[in-house]
C-alpha positions as CSV (number, residue, x, y, z in Angstrom):
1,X,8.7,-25.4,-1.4
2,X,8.5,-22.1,0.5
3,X,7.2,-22.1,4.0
4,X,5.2,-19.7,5.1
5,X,7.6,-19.7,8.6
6,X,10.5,-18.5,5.4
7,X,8.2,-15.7,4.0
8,X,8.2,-14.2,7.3
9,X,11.6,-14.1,8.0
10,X,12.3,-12.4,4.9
11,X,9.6,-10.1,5.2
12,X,11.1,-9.4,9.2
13,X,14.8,-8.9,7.3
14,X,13.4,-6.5,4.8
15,X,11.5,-4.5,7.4
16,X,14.3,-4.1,9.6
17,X,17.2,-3.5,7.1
18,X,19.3,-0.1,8.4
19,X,19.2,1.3,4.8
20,X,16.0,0.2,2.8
21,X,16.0,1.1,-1.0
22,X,13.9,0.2,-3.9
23,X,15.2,-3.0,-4.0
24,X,14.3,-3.7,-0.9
25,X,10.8,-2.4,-0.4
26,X,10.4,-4.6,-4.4
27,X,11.7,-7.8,-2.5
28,X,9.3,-6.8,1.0
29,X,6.3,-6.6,-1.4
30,X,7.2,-9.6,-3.5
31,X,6.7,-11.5,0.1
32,X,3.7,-10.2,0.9
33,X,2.2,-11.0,-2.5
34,X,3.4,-14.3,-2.3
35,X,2.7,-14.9,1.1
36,X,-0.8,-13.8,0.5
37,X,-1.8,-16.3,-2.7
38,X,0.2,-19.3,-0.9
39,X,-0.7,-18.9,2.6
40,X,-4.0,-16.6,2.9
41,X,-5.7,-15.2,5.6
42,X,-9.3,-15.7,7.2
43,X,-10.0,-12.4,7.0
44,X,-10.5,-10.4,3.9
45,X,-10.8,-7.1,3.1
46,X,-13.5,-6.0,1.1
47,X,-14.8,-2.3,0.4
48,X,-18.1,-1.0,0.3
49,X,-17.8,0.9,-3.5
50,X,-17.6,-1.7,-6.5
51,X,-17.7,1.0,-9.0
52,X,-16.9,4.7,-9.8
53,X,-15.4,6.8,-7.1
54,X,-16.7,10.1,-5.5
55,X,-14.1,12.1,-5.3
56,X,-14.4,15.6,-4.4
57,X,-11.0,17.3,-6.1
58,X,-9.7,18.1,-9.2
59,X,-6.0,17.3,-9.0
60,X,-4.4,15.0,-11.5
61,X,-5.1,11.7,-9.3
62,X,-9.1,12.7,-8.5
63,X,-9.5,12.7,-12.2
64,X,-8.1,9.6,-12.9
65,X,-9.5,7.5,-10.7
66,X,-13.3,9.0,-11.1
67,X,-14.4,6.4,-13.5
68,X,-12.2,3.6,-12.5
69,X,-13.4,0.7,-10.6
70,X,-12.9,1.1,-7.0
71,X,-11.6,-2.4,-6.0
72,X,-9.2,-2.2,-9.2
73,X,-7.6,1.7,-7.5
74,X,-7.4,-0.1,-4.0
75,X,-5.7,-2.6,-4.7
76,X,-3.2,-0.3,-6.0
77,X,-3.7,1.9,-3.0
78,X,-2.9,-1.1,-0.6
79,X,0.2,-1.3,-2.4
80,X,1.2,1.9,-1.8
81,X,0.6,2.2,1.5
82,X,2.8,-1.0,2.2
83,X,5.7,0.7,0.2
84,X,4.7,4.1,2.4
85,X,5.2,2.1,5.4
86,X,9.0,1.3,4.7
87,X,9.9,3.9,3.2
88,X,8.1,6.3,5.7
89,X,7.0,4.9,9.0
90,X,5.9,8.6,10.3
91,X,3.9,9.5,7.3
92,X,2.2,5.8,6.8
93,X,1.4,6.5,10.2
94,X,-0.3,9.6,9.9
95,X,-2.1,8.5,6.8
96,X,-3.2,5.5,9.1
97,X,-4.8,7.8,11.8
98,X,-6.5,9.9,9.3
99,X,-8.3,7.1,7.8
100,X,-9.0,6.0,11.4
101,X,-10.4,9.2,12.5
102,X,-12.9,8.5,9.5
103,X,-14.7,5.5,11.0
């Protein structure tokens, strides 16, 4: 069985790999996943908005999330944002503070 001491490691090689490509950044969020459903945390995160989103655009995403469920487009959001993070450390960052400067 996998230890949760082994799905760090990997997750630490992936993060730190000189040249990180799709493969990689599939394998880092593979870990996570699994490291979540085997070996979750106390803390959850849960958001406010169950249903529908108020979105105030009209670009192709804003209209396809409108009448989604909220939880459902976060969870692909949180996704994204940990394949942002590899693959961009500068603009996951600035997406971070931006979100921040929200609360």
């Amino acid at each position: 069985m996998i230890t949760e001491q082994d799905l760090n490691d990997a997750i630490v090689e992936c993060e730190n790999s000189p040249n990180p490509n799709a493969n990689t950044c599939m394998k880092l969020a593979s870990y996570y996943v699994i490291k979540d459903k085997m070996y979750p945390q106390e803390e959850t995160v849960t958001y406010s908005r169950s249903s529908g989103i108020d979105i105030r655009s009209d670009t192709e995403f804003a209209r396809i999330v409108r009448d989604l469920n909220a939880d459902d487009v976060m969870e692909i959001m949180d996704e994204l944002m940990t394949t942002v993070e590899l693959i961009s450390p500068k603009l996951y960052n600035a997406i971070i503070n931006k979100l921040e400067s929200l609360l």
